[in-house]
mmCIF file as Biopython writes it, N, C-alpha, C and O atoms, coordinates in Angstrom:
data_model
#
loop_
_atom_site.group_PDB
_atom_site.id
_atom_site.type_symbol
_atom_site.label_atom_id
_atom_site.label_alt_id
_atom_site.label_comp_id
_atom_site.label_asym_id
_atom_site.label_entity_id
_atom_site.label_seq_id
_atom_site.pdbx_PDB_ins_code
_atom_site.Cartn_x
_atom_site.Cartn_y
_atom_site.Cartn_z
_atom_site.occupancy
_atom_site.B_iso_or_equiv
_atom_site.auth_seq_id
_atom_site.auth_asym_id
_atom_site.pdbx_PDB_model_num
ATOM 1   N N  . UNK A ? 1  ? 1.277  9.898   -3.825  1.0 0.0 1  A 1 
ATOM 2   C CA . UNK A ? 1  ? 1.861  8.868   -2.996  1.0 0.0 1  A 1 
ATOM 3   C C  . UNK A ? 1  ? 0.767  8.336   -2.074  1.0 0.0 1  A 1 
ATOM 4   O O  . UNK A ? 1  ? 0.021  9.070   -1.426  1.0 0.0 1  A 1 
ATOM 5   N N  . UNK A ? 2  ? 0.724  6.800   -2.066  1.0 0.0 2  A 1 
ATOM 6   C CA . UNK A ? 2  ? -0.238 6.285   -1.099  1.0 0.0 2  A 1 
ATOM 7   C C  . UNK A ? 2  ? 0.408  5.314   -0.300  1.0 0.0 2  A 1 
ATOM 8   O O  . UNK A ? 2  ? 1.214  4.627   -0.927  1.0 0.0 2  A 1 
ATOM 9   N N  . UNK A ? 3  ? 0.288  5.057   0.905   1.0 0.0 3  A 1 
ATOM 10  C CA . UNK A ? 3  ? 0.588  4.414   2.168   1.0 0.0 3  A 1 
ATOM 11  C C  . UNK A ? 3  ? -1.071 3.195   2.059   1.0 0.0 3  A 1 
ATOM 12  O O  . UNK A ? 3  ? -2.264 3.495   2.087   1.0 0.0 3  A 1 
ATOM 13  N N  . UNK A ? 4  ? -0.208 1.505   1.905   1.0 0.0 4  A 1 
ATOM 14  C CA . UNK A ? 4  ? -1.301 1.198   2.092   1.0 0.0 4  A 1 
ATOM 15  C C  . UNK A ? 4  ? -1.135 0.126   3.138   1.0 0.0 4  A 1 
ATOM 16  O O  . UNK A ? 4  ? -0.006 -0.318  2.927   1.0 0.0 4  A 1 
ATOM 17  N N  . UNK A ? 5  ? -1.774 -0.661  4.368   1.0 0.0 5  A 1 
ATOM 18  C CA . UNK A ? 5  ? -1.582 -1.531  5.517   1.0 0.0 5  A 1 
ATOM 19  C C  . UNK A ? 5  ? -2.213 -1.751  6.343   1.0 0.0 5  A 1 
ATOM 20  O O  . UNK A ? 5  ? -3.441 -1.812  6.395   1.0 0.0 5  A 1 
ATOM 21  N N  . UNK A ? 6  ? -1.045 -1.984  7.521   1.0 0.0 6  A 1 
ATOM 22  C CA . UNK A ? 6  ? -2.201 -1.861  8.859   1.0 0.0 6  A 1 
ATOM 23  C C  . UNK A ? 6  ? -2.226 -0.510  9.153   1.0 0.0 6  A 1 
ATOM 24  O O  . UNK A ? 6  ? -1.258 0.171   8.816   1.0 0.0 6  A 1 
ATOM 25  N N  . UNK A ? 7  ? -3.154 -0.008  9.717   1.0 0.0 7  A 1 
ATOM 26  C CA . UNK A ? 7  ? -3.640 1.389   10.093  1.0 0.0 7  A 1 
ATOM 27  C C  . UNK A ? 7  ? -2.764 1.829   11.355  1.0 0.0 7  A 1 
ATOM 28  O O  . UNK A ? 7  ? -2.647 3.039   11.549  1.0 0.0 7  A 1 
ATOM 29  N N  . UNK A ? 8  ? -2.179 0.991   12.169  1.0 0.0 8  A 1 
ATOM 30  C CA . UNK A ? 8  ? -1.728 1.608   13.000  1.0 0.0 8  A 1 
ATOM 31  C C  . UNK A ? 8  ? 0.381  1.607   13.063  1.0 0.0 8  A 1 
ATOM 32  O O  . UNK A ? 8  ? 1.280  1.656   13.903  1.0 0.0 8  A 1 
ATOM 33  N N  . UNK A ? 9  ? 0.176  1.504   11.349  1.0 0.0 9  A 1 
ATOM 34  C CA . UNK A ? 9  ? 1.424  1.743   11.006  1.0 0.0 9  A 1 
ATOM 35  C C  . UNK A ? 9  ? 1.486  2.783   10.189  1.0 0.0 9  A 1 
ATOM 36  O O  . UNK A ? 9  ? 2.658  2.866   9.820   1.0 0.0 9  A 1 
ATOM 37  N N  . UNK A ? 10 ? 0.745  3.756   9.634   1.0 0.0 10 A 1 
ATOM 38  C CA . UNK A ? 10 ? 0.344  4.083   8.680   1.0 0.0 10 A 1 
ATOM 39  C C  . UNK A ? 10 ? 0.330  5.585   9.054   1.0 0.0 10 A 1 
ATOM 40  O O  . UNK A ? 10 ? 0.431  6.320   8.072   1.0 0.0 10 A 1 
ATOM 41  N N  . UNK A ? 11 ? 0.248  6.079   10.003  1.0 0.0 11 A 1 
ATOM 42  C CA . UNK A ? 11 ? -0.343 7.053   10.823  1.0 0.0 11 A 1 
ATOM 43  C C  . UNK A ? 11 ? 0.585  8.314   10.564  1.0 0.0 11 A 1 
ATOM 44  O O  . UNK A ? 11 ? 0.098  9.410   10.286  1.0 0.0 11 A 1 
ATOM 45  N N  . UNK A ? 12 ? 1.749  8.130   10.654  1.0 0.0 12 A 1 
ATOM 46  C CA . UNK A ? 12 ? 3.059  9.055   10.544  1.0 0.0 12 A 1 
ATOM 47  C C  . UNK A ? 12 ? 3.050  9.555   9.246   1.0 0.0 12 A 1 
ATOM 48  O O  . UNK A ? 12 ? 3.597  10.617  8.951   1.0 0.0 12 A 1 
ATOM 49  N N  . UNK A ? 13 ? 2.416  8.799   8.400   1.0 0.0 13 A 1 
ATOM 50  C CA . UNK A ? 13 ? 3.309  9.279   6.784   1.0 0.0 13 A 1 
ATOM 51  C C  . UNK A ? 13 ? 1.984  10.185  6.308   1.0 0.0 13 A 1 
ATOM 52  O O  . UNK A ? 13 ? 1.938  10.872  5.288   1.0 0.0 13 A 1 
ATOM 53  N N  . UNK A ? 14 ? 1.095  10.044  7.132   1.0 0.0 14 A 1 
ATOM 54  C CA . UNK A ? 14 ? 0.476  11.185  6.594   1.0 0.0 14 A 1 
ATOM 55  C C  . UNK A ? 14 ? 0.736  12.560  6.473   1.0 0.0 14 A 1 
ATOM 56  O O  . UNK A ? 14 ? 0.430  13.205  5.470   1.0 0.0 14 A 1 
ATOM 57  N N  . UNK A ? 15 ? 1.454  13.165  7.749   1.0 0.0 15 A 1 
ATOM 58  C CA . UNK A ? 15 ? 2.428  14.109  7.637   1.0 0.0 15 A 1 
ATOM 59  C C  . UNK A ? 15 ? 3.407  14.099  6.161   1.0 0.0 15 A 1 
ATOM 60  O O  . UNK A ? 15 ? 3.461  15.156  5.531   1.0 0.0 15 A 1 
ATOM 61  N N  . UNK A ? 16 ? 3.886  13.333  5.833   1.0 0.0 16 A 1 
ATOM 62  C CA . UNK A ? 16 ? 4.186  13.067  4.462   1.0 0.0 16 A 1 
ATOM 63  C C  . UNK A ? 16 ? 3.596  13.548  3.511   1.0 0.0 16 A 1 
ATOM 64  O O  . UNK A ? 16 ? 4.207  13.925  2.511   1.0 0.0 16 A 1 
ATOM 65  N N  . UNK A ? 17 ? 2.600  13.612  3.601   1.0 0.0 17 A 1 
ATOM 66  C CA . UNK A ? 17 ? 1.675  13.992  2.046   1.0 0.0 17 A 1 
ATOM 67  C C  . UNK A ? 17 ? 1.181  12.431  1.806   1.0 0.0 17 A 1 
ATOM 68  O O  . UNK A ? 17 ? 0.679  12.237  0.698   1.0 0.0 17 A 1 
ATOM 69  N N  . UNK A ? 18 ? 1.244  11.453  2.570   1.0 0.0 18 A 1 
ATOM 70  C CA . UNK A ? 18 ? 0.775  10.359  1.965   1.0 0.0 18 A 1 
ATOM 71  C C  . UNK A ? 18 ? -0.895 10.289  1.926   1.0 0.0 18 A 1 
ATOM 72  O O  . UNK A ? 18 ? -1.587 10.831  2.788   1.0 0.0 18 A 1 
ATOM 73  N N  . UNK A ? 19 ? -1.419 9.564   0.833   1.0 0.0 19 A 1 
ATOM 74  C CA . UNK A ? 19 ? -2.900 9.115   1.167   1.0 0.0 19 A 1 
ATOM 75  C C  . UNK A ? 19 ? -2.902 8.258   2.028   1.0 0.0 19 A 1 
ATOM 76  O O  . UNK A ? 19 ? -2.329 7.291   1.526   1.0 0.0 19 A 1 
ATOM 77  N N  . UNK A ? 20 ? -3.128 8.082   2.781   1.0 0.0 20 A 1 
ATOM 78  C CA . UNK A ? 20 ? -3.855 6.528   3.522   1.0 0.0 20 A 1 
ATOM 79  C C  . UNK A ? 20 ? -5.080 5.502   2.970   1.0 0.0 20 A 1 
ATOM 80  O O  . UNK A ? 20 ? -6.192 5.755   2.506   1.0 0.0 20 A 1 
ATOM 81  N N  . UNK A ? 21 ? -4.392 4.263   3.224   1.0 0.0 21 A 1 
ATOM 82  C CA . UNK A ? 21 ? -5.721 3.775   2.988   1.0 0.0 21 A 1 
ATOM 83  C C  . UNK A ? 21 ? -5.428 2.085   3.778   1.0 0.0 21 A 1 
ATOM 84  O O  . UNK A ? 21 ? -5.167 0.953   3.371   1.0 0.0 21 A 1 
ATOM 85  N N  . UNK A ? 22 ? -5.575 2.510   4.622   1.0 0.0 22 A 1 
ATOM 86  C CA . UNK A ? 22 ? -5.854 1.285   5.713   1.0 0.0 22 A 1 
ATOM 87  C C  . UNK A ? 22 ? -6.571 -0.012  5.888   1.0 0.0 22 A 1 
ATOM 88  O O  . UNK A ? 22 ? -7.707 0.021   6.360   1.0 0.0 22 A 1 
ATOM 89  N N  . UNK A ? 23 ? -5.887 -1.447  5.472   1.0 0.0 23 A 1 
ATOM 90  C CA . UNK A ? 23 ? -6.494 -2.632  5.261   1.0 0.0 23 A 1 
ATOM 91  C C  . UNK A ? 23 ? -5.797 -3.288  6.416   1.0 0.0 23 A 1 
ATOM 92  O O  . UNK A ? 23 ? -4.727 -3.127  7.004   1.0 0.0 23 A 1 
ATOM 93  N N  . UNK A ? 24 ? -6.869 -4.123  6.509   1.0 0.0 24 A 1 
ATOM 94  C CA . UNK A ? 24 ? -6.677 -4.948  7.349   1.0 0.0 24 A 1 
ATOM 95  C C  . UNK A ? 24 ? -6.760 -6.381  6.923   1.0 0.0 24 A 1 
ATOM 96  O O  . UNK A ? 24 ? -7.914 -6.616  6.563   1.0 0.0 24 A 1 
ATOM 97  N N  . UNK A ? 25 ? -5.889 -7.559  6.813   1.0 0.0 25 A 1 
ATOM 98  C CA . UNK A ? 25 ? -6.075 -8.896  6.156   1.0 0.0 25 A 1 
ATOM 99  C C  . UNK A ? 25 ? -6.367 -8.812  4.927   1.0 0.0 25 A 1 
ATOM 100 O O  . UNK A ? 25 ? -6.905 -7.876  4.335   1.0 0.0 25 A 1 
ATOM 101 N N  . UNK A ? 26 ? -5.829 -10.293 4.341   1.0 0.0 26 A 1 
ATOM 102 C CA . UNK A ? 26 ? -5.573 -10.086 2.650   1.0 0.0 26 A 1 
ATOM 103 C C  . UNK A ? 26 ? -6.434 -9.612  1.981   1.0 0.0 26 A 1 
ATOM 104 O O  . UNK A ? 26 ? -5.941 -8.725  1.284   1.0 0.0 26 A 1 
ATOM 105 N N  . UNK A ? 27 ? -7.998 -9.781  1.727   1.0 0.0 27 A 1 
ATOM 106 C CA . UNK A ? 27 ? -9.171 -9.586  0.793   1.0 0.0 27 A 1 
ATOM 107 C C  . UNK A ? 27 ? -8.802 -8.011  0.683   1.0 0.0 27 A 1 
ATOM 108 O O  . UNK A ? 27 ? -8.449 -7.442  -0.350  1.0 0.0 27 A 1 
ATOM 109 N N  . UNK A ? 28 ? -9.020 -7.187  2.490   1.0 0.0 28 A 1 
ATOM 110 C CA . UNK A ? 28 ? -9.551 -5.517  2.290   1.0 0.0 28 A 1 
ATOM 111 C C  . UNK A ? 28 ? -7.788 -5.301  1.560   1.0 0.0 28 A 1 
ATOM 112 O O  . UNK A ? 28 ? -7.870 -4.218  0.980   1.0 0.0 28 A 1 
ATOM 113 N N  . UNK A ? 29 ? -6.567 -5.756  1.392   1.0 0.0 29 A 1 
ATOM 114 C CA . UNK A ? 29 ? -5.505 -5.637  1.162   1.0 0.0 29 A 1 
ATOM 115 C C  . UNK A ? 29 ? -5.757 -4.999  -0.294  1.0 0.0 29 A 1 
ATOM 116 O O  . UNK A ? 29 ? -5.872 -3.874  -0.781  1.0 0.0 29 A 1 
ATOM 117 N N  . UNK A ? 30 ? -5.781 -6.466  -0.758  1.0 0.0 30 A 1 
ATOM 118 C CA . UNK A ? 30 ? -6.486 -6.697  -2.570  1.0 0.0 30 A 1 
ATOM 119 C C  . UNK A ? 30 ? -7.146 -5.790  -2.677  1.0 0.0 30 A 1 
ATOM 120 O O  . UNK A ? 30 ? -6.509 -4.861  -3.173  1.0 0.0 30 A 1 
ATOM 121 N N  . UNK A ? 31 ? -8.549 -5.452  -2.379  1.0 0.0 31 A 1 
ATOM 122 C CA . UNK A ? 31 ? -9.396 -4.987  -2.530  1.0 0.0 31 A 1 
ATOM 123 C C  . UNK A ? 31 ? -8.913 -3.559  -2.568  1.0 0.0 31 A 1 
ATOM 124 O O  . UNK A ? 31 ? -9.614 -2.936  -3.366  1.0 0.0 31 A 1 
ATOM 125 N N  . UNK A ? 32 ? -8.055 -2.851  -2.056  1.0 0.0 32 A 1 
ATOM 126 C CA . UNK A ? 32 ? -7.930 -1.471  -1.554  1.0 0.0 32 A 1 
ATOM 127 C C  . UNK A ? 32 ? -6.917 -0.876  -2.968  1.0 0.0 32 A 1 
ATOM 128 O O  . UNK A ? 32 ? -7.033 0.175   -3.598  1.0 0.0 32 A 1 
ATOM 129 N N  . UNK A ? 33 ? -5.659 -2.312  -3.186  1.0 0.0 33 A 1 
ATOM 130 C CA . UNK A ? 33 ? -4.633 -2.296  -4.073  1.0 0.0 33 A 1 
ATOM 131 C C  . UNK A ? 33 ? -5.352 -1.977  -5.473  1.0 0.0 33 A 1 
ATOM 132 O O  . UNK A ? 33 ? -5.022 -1.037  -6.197  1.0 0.0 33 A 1 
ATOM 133 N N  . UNK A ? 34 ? -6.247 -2.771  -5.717  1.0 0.0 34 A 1 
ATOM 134 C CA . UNK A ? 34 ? -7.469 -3.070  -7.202  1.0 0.0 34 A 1 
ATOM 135 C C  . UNK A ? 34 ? -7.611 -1.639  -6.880  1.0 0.0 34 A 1 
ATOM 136 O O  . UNK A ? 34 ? -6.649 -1.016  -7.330  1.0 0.0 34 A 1 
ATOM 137 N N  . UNK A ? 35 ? -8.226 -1.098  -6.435  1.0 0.0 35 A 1 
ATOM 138 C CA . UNK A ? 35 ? -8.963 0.346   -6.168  1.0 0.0 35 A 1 
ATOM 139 C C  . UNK A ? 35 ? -8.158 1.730   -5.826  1.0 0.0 35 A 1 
ATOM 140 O O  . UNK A ? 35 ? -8.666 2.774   -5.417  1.0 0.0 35 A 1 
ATOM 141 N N  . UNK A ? 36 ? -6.665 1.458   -6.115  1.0 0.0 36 A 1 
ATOM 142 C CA . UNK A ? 36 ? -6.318 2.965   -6.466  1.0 0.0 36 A 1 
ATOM 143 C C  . UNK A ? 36 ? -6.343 3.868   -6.870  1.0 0.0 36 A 1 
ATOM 144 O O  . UNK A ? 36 ? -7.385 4.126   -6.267  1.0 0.0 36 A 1 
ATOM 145 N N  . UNK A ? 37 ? -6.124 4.928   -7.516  1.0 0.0 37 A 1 
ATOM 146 C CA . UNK A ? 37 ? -6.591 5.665   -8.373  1.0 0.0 37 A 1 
ATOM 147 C C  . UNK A ? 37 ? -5.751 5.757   -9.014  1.0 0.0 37 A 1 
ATOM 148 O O  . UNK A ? 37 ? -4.607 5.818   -8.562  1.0 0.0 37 A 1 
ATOM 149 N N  . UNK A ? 38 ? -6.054 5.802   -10.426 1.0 0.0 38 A 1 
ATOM 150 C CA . UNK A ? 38 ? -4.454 5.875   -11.694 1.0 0.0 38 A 1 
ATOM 151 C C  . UNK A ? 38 ? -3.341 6.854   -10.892 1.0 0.0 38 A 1 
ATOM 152 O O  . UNK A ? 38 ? -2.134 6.616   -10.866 1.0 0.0 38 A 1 
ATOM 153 N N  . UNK A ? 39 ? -3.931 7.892   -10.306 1.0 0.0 39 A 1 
ATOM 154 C CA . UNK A ? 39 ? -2.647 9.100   -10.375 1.0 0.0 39 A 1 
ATOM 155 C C  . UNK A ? 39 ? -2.004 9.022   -9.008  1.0 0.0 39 A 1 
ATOM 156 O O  . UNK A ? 39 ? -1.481 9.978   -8.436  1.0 0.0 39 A 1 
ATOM 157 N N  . UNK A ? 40 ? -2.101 7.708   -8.513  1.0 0.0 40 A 1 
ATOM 158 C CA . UNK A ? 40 ? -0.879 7.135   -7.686  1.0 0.0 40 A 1 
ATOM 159 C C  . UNK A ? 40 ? 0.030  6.469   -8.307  1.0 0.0 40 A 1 
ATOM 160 O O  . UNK A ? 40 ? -0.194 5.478   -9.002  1.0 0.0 40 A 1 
ATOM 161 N N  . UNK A ? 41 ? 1.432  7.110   -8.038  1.0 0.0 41 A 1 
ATOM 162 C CA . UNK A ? 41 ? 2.535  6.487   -8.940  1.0 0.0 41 A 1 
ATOM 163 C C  . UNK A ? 41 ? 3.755  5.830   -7.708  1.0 0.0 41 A 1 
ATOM 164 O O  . UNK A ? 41 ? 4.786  5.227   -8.007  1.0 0.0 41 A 1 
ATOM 165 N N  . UNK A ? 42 ? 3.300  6.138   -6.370  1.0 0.0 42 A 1 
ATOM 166 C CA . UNK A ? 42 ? 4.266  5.316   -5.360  1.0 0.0 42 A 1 
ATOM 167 C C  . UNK A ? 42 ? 3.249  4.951   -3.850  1.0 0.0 42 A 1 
ATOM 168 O O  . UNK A ? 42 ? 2.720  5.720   -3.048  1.0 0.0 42 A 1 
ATOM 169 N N  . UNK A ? 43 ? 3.279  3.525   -3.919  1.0 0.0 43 A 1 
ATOM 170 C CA . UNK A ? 43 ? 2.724  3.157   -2.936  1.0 0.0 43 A 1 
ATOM 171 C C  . UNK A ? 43 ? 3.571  2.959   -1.388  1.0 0.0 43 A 1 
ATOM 172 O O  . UNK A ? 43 ? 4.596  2.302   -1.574  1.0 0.0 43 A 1 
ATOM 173 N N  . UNK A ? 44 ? 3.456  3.214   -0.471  1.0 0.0 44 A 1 
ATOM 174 C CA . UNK A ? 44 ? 4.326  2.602   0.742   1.0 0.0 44 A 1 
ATOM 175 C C  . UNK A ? 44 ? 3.673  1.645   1.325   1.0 0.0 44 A 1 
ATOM 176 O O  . UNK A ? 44 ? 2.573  1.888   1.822   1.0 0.0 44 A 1 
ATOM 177 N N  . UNK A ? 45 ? 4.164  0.521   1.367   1.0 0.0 45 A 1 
ATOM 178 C CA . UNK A ? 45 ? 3.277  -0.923  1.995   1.0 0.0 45 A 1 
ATOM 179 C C  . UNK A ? 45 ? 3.803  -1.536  3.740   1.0 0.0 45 A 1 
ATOM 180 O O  . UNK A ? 45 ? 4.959  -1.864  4.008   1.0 0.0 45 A 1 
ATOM 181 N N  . UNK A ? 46 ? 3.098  -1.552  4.336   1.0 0.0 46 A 1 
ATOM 182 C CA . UNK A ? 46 ? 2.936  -2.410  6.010   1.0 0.0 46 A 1 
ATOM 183 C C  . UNK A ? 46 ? 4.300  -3.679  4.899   1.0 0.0 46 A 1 
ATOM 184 O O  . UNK A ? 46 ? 4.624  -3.642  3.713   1.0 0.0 46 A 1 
ATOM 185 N N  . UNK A ? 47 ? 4.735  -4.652  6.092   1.0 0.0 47 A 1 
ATOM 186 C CA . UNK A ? 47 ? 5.167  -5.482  5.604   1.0 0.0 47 A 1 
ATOM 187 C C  . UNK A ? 47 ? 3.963  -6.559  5.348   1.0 0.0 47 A 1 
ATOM 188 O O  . UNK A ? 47 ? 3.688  -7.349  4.446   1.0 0.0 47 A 1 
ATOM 189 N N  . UNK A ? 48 ? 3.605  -6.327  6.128   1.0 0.0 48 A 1 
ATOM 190 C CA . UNK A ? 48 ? 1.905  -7.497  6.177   1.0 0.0 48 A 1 
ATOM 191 C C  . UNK A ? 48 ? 1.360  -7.279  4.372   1.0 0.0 48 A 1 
ATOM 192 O O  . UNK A ? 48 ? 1.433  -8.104  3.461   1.0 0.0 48 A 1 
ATOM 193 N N  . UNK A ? 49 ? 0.907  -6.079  4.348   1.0 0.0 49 A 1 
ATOM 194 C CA . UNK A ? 49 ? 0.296  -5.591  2.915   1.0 0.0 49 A 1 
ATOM 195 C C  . UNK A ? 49 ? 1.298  -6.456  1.941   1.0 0.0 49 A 1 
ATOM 196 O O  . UNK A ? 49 ? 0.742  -7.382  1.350   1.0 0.0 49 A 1 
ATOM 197 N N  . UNK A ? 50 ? 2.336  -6.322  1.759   1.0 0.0 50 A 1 
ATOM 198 C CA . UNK A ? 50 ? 3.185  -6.714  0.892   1.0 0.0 50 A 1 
ATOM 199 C C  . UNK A ? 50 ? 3.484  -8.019  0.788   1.0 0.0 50 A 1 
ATOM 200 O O  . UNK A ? 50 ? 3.998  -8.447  -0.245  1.0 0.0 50 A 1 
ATOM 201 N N  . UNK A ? 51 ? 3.238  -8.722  1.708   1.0 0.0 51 A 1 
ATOM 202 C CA . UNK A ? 51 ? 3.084  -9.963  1.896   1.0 0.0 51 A 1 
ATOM 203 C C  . UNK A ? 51 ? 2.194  -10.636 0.896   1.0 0.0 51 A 1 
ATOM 204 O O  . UNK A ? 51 ? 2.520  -11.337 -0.062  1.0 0.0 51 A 1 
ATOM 205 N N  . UNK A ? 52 ? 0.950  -10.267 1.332   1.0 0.0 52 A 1 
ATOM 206 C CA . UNK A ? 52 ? -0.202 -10.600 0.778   1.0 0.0 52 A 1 
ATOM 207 C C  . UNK A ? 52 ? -0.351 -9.641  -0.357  1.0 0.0 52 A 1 
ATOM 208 O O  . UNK A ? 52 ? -1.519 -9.255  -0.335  1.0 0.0 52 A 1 
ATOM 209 N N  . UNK A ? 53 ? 0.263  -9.114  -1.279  1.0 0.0 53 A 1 
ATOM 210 C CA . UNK A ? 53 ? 0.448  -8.826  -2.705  1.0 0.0 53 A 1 
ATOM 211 C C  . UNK A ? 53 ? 0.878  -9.654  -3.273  1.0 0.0 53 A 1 
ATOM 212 O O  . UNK A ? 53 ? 0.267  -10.233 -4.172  1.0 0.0 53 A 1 
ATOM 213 N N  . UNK A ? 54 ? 2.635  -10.077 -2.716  1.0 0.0 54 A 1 
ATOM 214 C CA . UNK A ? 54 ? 3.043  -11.015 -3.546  1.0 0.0 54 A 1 
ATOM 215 C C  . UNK A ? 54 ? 3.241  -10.681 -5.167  1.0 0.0 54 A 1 
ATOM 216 O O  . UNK A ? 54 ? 3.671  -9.551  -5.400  1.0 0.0 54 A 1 
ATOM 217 N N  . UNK A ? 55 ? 3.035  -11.347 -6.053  1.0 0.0 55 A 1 
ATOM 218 C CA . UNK A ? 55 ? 3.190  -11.673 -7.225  1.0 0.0 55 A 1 
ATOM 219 C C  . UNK A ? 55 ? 2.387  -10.176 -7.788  1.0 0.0 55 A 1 
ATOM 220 O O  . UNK A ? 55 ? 2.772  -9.935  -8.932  1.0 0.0 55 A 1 
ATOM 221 N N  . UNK A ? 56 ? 1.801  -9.566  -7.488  1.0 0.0 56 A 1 
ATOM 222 C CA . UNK A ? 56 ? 1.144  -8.269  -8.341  1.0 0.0 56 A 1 
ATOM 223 C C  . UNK A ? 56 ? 1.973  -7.419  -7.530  1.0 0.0 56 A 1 
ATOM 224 O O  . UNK A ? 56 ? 2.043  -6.425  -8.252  1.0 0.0 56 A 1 
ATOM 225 N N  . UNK A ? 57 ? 2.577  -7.186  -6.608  1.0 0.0 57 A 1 
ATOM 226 C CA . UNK A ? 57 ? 3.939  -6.367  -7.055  1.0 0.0 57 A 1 
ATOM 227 C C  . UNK A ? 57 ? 4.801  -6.317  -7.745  1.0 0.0 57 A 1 
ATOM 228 O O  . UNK A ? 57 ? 5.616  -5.396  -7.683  1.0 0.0 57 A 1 
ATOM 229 N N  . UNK A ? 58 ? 4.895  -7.483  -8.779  1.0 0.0 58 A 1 
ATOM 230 C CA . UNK A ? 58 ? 5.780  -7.416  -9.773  1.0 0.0 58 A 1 
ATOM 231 C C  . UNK A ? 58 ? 5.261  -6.778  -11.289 1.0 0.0 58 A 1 
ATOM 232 O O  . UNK A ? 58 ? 6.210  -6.479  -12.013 1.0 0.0 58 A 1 
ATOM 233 N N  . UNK A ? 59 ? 4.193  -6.580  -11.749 1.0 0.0 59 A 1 
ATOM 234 C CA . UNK A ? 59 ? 3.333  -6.578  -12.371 1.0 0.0 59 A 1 
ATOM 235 C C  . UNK A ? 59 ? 3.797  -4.775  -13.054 1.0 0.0 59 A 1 
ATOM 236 O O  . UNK A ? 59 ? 3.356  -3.780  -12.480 1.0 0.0 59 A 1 
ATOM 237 N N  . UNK A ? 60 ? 4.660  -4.668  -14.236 1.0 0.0 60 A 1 
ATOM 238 C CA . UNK A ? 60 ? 5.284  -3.318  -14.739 1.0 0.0 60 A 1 
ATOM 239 C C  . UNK A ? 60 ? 4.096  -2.655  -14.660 1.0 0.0 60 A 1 
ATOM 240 O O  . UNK A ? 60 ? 4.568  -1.619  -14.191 1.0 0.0 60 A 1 
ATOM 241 N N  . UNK A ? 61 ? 2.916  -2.424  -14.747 1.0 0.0 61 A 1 
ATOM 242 C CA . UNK A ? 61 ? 2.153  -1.641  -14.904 1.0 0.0 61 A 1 
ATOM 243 C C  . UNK A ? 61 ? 1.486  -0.874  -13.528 1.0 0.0 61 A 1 
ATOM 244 O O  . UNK A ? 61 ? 0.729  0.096   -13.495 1.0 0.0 61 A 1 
ATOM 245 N N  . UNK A ? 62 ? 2.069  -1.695  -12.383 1.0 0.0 62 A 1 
ATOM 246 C CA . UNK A ? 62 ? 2.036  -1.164  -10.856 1.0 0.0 62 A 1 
ATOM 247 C C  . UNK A ? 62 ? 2.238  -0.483  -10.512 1.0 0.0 62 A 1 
ATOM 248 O O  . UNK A ? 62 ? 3.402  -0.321  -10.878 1.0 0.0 62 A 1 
ATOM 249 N N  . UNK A ? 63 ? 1.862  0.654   -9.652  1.0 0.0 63 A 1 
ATOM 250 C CA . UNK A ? 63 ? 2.905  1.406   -9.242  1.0 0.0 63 A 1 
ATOM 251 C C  . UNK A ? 63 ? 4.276  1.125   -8.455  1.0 0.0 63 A 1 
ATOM 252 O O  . UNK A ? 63 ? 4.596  -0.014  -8.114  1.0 0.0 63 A 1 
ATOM 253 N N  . UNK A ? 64 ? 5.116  2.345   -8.178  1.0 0.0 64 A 1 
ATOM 254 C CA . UNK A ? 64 ? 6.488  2.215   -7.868  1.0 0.0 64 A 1 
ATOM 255 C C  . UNK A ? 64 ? 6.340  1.661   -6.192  1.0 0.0 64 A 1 
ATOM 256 O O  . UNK A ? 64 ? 6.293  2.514   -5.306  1.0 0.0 64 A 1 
ATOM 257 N N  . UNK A ? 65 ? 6.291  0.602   -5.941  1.0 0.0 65 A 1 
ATOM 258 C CA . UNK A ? 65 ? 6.356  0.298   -4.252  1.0 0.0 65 A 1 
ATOM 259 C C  . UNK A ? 65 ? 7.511  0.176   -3.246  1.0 0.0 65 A 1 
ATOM 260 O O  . UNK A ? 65 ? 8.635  -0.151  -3.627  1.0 0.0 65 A 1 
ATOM 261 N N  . UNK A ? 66 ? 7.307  0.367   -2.311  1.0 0.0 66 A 1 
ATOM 262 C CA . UNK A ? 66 ? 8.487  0.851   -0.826  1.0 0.0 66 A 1 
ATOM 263 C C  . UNK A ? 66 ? 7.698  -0.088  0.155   1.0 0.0 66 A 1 
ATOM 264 O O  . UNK A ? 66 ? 6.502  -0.157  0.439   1.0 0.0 66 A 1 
ATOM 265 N N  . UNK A ? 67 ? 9.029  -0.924  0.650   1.0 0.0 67 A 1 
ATOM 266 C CA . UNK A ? 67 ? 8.061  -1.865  1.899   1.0 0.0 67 A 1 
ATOM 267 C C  . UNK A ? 67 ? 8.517  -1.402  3.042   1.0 0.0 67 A 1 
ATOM 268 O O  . UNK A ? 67 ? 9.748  -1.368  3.043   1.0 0.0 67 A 1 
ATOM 269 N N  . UNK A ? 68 ? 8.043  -1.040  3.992   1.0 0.0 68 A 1 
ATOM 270 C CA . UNK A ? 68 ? 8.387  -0.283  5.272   1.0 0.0 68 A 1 
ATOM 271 C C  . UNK A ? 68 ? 8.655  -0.745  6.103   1.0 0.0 68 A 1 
ATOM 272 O O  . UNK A ? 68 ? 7.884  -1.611  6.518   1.0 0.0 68 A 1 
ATOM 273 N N  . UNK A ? 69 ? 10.106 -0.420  6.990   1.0 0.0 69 A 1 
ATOM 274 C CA . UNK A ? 69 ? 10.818 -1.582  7.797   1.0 0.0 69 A 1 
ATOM 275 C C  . UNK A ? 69 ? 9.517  -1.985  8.937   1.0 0.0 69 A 1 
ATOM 276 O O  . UNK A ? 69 ? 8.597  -1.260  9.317   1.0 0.0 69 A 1 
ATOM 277 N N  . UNK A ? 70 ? 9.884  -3.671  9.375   1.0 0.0 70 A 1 
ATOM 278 C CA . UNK A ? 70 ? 8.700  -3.415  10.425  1.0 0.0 70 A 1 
ATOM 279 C C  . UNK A ? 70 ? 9.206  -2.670  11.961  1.0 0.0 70 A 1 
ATOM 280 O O  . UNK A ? 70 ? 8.373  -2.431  12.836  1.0 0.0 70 A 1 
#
């Protein structure tokens, strides 16, 4: 499970077992999403992050995503 967003939303779910991986604005967003590692199968997204996914959250070969209330 990976947590991906703003960093200072992100902070709690590490207790979770989540990975973190903290972007800030669309490019490091993309950039972080492109660069998962296969053996993430559920992402938790900032609402911001998810925003700026858009259309490759739909994408079956994605992982399973959760958008986190703001």
């Amino acid at each position: 499970m990976a947590a991906l967003g703003s960093p200072s939303q992100l902070e709690g779910y590490r207790l979770a077992g989540a990975a973190l991986y903290p972007a800030a604005g669309a490019a490091d967003v993309r950039a972080v999403w492109a660069g998962l590692p296969d053996t993430v199968c559920v992402v938790l997204l900032t609402p911001d992050a998810a925003a700026q996914l858009g259309i490759q959250l739909t994408d079956p070969a994605s992982p399973l995503t959760v958008v986190l209330p703001s």
